[in-house]
C-alpha positions as a Markdown table, in Angstrom:
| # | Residue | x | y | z |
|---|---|---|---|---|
| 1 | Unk | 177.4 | 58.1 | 33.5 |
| 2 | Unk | 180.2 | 57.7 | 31.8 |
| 3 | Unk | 183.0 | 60.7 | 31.8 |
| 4 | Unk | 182.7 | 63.1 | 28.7 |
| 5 | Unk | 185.7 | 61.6 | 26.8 |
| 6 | Unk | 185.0 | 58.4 | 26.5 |
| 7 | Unk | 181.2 | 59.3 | 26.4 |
| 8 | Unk | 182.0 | 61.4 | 22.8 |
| 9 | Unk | 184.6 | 58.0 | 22.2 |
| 10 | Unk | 181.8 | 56.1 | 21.6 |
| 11 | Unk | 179.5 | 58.3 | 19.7 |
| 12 | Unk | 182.2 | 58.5 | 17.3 |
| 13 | Unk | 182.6 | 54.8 | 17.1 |
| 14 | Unk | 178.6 | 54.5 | 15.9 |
| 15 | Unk | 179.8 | 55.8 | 12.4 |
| 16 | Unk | 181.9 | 53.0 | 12.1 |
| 17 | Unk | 179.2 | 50.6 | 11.4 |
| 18 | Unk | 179.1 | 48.6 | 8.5 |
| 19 | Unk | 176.3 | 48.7 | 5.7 |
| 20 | Unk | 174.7 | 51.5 | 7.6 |
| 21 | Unk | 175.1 | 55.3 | 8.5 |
| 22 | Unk | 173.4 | 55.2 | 12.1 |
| 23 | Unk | 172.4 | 59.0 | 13.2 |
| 24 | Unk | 175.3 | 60.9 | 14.5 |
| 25 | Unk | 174.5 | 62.1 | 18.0 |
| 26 | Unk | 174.1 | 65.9 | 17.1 |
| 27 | Unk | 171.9 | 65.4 | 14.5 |
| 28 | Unk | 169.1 | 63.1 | 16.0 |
| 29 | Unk | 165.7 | 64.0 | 16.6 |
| 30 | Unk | 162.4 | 63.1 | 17.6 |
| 31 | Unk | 162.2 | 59.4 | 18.8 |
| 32 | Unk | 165.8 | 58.9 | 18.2 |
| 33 | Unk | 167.0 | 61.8 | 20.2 |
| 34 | Unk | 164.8 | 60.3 | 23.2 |
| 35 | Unk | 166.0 | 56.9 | 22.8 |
| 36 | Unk | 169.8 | 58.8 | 23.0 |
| 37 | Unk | 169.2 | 60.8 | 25.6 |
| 38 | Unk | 167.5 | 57.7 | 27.6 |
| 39 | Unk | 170.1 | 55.2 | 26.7 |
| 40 | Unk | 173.1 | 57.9 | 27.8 |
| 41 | Unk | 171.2 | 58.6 | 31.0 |
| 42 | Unk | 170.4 | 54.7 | 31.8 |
| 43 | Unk | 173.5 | 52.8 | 30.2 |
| 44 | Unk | 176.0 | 55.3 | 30.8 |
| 45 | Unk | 176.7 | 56.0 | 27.2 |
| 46 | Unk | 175.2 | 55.3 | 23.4 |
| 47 | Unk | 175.9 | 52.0 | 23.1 |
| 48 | Unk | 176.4 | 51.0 | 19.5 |
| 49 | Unk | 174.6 | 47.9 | 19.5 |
| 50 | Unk | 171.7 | 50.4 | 20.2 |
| 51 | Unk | 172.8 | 52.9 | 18.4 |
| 52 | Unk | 172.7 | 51.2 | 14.9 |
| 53 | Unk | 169.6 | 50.8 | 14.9 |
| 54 | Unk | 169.1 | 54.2 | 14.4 |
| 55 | Unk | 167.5 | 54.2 | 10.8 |
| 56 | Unk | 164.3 | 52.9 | 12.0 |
| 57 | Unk | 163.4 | 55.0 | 14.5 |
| 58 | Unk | 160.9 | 52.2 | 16.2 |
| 59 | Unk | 163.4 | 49.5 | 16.2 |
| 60 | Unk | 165.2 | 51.8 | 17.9 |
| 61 | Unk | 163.1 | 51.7 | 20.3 |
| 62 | Unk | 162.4 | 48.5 | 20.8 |
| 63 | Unk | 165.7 | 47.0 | 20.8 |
| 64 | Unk | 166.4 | 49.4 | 24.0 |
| 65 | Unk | 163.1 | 49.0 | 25.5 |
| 66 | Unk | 164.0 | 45.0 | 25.4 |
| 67 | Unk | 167.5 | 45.8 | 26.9 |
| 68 | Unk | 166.8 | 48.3 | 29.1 |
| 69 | Unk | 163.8 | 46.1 | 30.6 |
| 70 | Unk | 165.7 | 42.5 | 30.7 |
| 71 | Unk | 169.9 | 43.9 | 31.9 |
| 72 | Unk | 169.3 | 47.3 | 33.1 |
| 73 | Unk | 166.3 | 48.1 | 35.3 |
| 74 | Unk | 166.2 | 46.7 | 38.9 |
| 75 | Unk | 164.5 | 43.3 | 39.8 |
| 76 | Unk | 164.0 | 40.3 | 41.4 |
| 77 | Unk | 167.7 | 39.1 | 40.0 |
| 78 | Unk | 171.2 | 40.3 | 40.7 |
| 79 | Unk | 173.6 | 42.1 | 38.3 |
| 80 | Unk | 175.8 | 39.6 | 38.3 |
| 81 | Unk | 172.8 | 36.7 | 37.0 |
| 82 | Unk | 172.5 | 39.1 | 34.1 |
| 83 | Unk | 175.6 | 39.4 | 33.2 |
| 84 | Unk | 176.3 | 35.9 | 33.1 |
| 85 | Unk | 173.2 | 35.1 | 31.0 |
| 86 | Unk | 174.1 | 37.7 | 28.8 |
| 87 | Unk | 177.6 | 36.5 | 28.3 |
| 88 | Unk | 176.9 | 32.8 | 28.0 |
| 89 | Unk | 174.1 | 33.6 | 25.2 |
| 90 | Unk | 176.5 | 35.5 | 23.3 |
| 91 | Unk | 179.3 | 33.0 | 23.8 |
| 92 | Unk | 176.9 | 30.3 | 22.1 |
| 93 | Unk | 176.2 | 32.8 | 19.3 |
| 94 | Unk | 179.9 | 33.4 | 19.0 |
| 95 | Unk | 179.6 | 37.1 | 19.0 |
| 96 | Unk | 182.8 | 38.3 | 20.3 |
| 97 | Unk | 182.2 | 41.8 | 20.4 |
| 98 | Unk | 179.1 | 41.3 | 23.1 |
| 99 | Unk | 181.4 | 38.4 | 25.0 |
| 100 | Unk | 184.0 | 41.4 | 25.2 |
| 101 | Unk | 181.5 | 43.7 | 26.7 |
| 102 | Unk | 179.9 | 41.5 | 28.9 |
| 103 | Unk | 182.3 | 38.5 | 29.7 |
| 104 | Unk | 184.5 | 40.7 | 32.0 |
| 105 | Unk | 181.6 | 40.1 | 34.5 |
| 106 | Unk | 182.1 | 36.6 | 35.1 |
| 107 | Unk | 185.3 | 36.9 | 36.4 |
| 108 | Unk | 184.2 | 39.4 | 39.8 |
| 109 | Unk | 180.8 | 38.7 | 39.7 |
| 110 | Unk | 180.3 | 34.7 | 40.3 |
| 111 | Unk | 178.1 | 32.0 | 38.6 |
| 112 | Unk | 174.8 | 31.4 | 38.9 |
| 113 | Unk | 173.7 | 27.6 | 38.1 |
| 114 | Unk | 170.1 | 29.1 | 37.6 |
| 115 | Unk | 171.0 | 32.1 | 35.3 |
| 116 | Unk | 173.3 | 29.4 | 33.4 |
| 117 | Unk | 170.0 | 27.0 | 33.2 |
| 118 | Unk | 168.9 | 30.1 | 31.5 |
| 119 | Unk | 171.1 | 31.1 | 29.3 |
| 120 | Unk | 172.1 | 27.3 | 28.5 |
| 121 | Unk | 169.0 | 27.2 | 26.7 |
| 122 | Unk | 166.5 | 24.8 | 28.8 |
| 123 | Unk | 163.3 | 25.3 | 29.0 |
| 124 | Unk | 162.3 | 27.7 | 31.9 |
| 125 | Unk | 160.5 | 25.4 | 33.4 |
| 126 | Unk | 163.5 | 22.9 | 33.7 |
| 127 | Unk | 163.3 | 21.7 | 37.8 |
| 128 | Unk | 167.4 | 22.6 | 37.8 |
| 129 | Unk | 166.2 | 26.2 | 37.8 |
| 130 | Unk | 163.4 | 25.3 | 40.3 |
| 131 | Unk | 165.1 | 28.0 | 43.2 |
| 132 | Unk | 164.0 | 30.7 | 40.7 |
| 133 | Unk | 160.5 | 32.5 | 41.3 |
| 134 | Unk | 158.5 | 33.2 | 38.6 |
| 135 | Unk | 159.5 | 36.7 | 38.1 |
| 136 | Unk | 163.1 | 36.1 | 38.1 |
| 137 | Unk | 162.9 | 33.3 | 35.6 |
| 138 | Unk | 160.9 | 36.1 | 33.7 |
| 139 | Unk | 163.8 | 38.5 | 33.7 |
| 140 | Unk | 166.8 | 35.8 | 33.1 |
| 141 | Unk | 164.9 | 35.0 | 30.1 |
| 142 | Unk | 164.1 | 38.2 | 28.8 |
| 143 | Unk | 168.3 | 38.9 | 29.1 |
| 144 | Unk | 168.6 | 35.7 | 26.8 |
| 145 | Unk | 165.9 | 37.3 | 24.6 |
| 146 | Unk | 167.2 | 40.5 | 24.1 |
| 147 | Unk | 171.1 | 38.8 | 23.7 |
| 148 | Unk | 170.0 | 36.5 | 21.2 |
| 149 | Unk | 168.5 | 39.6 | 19.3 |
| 150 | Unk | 171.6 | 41.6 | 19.9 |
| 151 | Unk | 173.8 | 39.2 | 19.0 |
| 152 | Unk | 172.7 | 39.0 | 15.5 |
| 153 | Unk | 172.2 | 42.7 | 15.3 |
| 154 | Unk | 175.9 | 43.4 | 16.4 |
| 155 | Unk | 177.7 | 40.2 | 14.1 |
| 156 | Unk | 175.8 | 41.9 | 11.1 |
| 157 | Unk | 176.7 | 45.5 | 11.9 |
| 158 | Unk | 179.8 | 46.0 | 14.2 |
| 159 | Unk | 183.4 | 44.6 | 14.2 |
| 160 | Unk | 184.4 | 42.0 | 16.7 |
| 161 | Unk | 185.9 | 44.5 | 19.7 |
| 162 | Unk | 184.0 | 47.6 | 21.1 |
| 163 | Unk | 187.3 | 48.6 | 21.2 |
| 164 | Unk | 189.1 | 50.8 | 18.2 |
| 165 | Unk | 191.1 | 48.6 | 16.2 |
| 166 | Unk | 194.0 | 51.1 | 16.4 |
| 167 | Unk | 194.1 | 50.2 | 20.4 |
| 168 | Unk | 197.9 | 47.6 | 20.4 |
| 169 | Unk | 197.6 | 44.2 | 21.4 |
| 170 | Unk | 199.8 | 45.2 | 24.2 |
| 171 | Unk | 197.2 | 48.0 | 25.7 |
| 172 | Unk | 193.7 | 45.8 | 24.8 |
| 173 | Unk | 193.8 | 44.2 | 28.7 |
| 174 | Unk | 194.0 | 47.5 | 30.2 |
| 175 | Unk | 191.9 | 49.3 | 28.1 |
| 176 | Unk | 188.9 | 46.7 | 28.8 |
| 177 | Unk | 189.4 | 46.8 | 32.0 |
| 178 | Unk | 188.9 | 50.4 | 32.1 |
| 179 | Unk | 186.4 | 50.1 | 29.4 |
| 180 | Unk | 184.3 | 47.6 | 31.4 |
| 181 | Unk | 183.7 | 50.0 | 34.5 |
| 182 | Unk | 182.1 | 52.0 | 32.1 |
| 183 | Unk | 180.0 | 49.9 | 30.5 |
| 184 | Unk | 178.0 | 48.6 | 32.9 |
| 185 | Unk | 174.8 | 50.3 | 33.2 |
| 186 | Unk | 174.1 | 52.6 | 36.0 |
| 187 | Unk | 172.3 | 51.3 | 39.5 |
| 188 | Unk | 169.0 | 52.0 | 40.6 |
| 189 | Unk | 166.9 | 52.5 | 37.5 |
| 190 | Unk | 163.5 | 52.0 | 37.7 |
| 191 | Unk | 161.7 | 49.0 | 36.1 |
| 192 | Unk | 159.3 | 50.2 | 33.6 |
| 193 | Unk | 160.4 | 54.0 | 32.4 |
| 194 | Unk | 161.3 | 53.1 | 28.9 |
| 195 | Unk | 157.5 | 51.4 | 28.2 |
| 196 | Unk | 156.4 | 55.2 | 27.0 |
| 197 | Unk | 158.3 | 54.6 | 24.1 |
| 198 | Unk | 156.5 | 52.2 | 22.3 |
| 199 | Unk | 152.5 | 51.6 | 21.6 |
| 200 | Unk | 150.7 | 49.2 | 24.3 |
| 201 | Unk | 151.2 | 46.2 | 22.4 |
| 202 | Unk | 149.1 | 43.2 | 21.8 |
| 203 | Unk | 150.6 | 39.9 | 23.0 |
| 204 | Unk | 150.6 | 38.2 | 26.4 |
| 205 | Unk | 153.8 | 35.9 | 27.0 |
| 206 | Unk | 153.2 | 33.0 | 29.7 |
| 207 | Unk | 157.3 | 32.8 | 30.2 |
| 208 | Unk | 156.7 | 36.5 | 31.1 |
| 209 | Unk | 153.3 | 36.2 | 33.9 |
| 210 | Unk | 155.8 | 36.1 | 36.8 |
| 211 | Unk | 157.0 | 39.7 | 35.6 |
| 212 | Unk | 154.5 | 42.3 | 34.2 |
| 213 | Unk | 156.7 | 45.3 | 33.4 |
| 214 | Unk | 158.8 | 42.6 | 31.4 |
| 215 | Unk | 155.6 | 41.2 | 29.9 |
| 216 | Unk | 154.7 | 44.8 | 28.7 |
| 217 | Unk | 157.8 | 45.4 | 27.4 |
| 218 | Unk | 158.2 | 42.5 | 24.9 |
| 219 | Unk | 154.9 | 42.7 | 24.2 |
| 220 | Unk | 155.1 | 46.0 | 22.8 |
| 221 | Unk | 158.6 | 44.8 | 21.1 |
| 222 | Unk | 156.0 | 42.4 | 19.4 |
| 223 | Unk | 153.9 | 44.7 | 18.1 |
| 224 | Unk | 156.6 | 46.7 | 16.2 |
| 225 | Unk | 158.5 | 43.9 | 14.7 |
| 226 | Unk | 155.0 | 42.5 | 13.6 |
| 227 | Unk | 154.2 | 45.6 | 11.9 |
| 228 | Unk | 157.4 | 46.4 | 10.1 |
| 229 | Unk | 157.5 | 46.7 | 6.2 |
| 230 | Unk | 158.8 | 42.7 | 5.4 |
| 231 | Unk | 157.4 | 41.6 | 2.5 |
| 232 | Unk | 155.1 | 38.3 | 3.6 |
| 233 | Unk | 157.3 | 36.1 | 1.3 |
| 234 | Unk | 160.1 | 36.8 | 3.1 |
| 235 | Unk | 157.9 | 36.1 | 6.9 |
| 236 | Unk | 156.4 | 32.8 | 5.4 |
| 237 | Unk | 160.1 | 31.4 | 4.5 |
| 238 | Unk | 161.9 | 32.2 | 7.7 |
| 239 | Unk | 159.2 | 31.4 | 9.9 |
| 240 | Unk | 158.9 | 28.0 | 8.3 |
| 241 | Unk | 162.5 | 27.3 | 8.5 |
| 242 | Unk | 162.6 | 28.1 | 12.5 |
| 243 | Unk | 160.2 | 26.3 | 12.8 |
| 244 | Unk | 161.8 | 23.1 | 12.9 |
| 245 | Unk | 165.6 | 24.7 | 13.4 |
| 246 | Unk | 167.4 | 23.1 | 16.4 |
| 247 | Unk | 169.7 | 25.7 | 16.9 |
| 248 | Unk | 172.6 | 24.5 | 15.4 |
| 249 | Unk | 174.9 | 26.4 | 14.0 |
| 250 | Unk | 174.6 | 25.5 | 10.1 |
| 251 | Unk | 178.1 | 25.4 | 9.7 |
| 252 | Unk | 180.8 | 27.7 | 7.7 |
| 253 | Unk | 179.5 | 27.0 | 4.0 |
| 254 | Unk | 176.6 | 29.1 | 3.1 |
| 255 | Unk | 175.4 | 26.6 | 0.6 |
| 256 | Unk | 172.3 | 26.0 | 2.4 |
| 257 | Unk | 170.9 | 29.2 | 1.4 |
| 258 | Unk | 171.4 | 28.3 | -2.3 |
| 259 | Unk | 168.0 | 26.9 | -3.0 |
| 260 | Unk | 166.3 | 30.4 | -2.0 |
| 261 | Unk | 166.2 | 32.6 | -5.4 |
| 262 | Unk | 164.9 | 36.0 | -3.5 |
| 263 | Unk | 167.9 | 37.6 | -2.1 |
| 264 | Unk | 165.9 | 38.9 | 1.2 |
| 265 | Unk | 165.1 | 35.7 | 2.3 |
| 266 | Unk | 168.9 | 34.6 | 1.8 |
| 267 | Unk | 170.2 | 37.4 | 4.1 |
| 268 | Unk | 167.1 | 37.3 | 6.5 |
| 269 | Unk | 167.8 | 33.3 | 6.7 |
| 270 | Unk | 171.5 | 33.8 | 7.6 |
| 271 | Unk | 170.9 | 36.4 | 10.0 |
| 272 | Unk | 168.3 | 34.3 | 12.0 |
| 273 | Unk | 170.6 | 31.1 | 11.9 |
| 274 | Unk | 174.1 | 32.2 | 10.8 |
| 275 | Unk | 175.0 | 36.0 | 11.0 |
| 276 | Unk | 178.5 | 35.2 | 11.0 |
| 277 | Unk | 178.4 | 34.8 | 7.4 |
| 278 | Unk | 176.6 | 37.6 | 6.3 |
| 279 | Unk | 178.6 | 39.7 | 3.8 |
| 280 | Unk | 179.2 | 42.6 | 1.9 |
| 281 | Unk | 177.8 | 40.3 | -1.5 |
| 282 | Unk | 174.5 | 39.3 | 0.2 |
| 283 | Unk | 173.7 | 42.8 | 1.7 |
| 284 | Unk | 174.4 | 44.0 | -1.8 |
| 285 | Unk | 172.5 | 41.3 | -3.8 |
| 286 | Unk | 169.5 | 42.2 | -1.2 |
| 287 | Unk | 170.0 | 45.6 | -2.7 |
| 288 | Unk | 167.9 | 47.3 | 0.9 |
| 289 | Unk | 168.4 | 51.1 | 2.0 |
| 290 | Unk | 169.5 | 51.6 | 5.8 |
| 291 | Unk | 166.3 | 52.0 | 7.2 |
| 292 | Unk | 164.9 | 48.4 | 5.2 |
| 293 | Unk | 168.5 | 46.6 | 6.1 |
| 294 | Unk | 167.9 | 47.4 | 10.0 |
| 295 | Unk | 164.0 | 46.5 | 9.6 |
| 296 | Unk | 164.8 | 43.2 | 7.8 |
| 297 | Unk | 167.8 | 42.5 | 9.9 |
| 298 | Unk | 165.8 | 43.3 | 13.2 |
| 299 | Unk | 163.2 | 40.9 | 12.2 |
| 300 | Unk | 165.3 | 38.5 | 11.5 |
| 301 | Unk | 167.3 | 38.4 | 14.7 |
| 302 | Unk | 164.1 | 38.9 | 16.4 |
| 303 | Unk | 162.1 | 35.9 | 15.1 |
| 304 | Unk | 165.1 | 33.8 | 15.8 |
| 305 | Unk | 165.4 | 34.9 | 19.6 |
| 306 | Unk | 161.5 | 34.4 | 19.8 |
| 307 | Unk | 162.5 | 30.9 | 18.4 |
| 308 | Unk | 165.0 | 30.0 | 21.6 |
| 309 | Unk | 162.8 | 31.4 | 24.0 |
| 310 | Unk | 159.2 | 30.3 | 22.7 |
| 311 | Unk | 157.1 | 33.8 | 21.8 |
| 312 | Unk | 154.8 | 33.7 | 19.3 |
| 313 | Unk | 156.0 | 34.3 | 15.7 |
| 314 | Unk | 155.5 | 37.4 | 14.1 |
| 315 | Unk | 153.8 | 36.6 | 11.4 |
């Protein structure tokens, strides 16, 4: 774990989060006190990514069941094939702030043709990752998952650094370096200990069959995105427009949003395809309290994660 000062360092950084007031520490209860206390004990700290979700106490839950199941707990793969499939999702999603965290790993840790096969975005079955056995393909894929979530989640809600803006230009190298020994989540935790915090969910994954604990754990990720509060209108539109997205990044105008005339389905489509341009206007014009901003947001990154990866929609 993380030492005490930089541990209370980064609950204080949770309340800068933008469009929402996430749960200070010493104030959380119930499921969102567990999910704290779990994510301190298992990460090291309360990461913020986490963290924000805090207004909805089940997506809470499930982003860190997905993250603590796909980067954190032991398996078939190495540290290092996480990290780089983490990093290389969230370079493609340019999310800077999640590149930060996790791109100092590429540097000491290697490269992995198979975890970037992965990460790269081809299909699992592609015979480049061939050296992979089921159950590691299963876990490499459930760290792009979870990154393609997060990234969304994080470009909507944090600034660009984990580190404090008032941190020089001249001390940012350093302090990331020391930073980085931190964040890295603790050896040695068992697969499976976070599945208690979700209902047994409903879904069976066949890019998941080679891993059952990962297979649980999505699948009751599933279920709560599948049950939260968006309105079907909203579902129907998004759904239909991943359907036949490519991926591509839509580019820096926002005009392809225009046609839409409900303000939800504008900020849940640029969160799914373009989170980079959501902005204080289109949260506003969506007019949603914290706990409907992080549902809607969470569905939105989630359905376009499921999108890359090929889960079933959540509709």
């Amino acid at each position: 774990m993380a030492p005490v000062l930089v541990r209370l360092a980064l609950r204080r950084a949770v309340r800068e989060a933008r469009y929402v007031r996430p749960v200070p520490f010493g104030r959380a209860t119930g499921l969102v006190r567990d999910v704290y206390g779990r994510l301190e004990r298992d990460f090291g700290m309360l990461a913020p990514p986490i963290a924000v979700h805090s207004p909805s106490p089940a997506v809470l839950a499930a982003s860190w069941v997905m993250l603590r199941e796909s980067l954190v707990a032991e398996g078939e793969t190495s540290r290092a094939d996480r990290e780089i499939v983490a990093t290389l999702v969230s370079r493609g999603n340019s999310c800077p702030y999640c590149v930060e965290v996790h791109g100092m790993a590429l540097d000491s840790l290697g490269r992995s043709s198979e975890a970037a096969a992965i990460a790269s975005g081809r299909p699992v079955a592609d015979p480049r990752a061939g050296t992979l056995s089921p159950g590691a393909r299963a876990e490499l894929t459930a760290v792009a998952f979870a990154f393609h979530y997060l990234n969304r989640v994080v470009s909507v809600f944090l600034g660009p650094s984990p580190l404090p803006p008032t941190v020089p230009d001249s001390a940012r190298a350093k302090a990331k370096a020391v930073l980085g020994r931190f964040l890295r989540p603790v050896e040695g935790a068992s697969p499976g200990e976070s599945l208690d915090l979700l209902p047994v969910g409903s879904r069976d994954f066949d890019w998941a069959a080679g891993n059952p604990v990962v297979e649980d754990a999505f699948s009751r990720a599933w279920s709560v995105f599948a049950a939260l509060p968006v309105p079907s209108s909203v579902r129907n539109v998004v759904e239909r427009e991943l359907s036949t997205w490519d991926g591509s990044p839509p580019g820096l105008s926002r005009s392809w949003v225009d046609a839409f005339d409900d303000p939800a389905v504008r900020l849940a489509l640029v969160v799914a395809k373009a989170p980079y341009q959501v902005d204080d206007a289109l949260v506003a014009a969506a007019g949603p309290g914290d706990r409907e901003l992080v549902e809607l947001v969470g569905w939105a990154s989630f359905a376009a994660a499921a999108r890359f990866v090929g889960l079933p929609s959540t509709t």
